[in-house]
N, C-alpha and C positions, 0 to 999 in steps of 0.2 A: 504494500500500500504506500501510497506517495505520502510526506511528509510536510505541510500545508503549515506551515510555523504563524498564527496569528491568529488569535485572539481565544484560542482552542484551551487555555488551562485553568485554573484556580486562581490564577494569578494574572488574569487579563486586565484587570485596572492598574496594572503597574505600571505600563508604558501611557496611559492616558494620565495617571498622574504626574509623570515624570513630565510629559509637555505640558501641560499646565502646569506646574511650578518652573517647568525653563520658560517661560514663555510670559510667565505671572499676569495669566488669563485673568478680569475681572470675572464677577457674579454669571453676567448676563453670557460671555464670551465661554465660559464652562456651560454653558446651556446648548451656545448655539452647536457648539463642539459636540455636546451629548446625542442632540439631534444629526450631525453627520455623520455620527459612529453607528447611528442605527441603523441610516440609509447605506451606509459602507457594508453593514452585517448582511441586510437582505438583500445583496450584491453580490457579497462574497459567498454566503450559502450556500445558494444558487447556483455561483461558478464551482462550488467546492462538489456539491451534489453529479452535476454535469459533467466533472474530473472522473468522481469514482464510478460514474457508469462506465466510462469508457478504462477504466483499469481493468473494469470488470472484465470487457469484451476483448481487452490485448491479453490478457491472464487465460481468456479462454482458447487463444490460439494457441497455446502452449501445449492442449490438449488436442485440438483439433491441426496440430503440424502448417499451423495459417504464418504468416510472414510477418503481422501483426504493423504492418505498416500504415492502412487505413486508420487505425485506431492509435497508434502513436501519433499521426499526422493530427487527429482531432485534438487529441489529450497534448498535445506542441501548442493547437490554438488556444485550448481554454485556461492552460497554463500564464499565455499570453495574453490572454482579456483578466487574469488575474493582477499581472504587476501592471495592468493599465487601471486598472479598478483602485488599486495602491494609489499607484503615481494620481490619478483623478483626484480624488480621496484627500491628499497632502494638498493637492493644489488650491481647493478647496479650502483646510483647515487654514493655508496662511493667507487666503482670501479673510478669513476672520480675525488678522492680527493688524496693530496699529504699525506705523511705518518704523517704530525703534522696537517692536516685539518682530516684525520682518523680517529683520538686522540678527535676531536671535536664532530668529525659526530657521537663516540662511546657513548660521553656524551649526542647527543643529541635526539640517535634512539629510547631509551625509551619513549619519551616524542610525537614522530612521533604522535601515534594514535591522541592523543586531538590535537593536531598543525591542522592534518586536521578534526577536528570534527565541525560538526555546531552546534553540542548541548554544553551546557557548560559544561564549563571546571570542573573536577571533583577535588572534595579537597581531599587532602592528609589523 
């Protein structure tokens, strides 16, 4: 099974809190943020659901001696409507930041990927 690192553990509010205190989101700005992690959720679901069909179907050529390449080729796309789903998503969150929280969110969009990884953290 493919390994889908976001937002999947016990401890999914960690990186949402971590960007609001790098970011030292107001009241209202932690709101509007809560509201784009939901529409991010039933996005990524969605895409996460449509992945594991198609594992399904390359997993079964294994058995059926199929080349599994139709199904790699889908599971390639929806892989890739996932990190655009991401990259949307960030675009988004620093749409809701003031022009010196910008300046913050720029320092800290490199770092995005491991913030939500559940595997660790990779050394420099």
């Amino acid at each position: 099974m493919l390994f889908l690192p976001f937002f999947n553990s016990r401890n999914e509010d960690r990186p949402k809190k971590e960007i609001i205190k790098a970011l030292s989101f107001s009241k209202e700005q932690v709101d509007d943020y809560g509201l784009l992690i939901d529409k991010h959720r039933k996005t990524f679901d969605s895409l996460e659901n449509k992945i594991q069909e198609q594992q399904k179907e390359l997993y079964k050529g294994l058995r059926d001696g199929a080349s599994g390449k139709v199904a790699l080729d889908s599971l390639s796309l929806f892989l890739g409507k996932i990190e655009k789903a991401k990259f949307d998503h960030f675009k988004e969150l620093r749409m809701l930041c003031t022009p010196t929280q910008k300046i913050a969110f720029d320092l800290l969009a490199p770092k995005l990927p491991v913030l939500f990884s559940k595997r660790k953290k990779l050394k420099k």
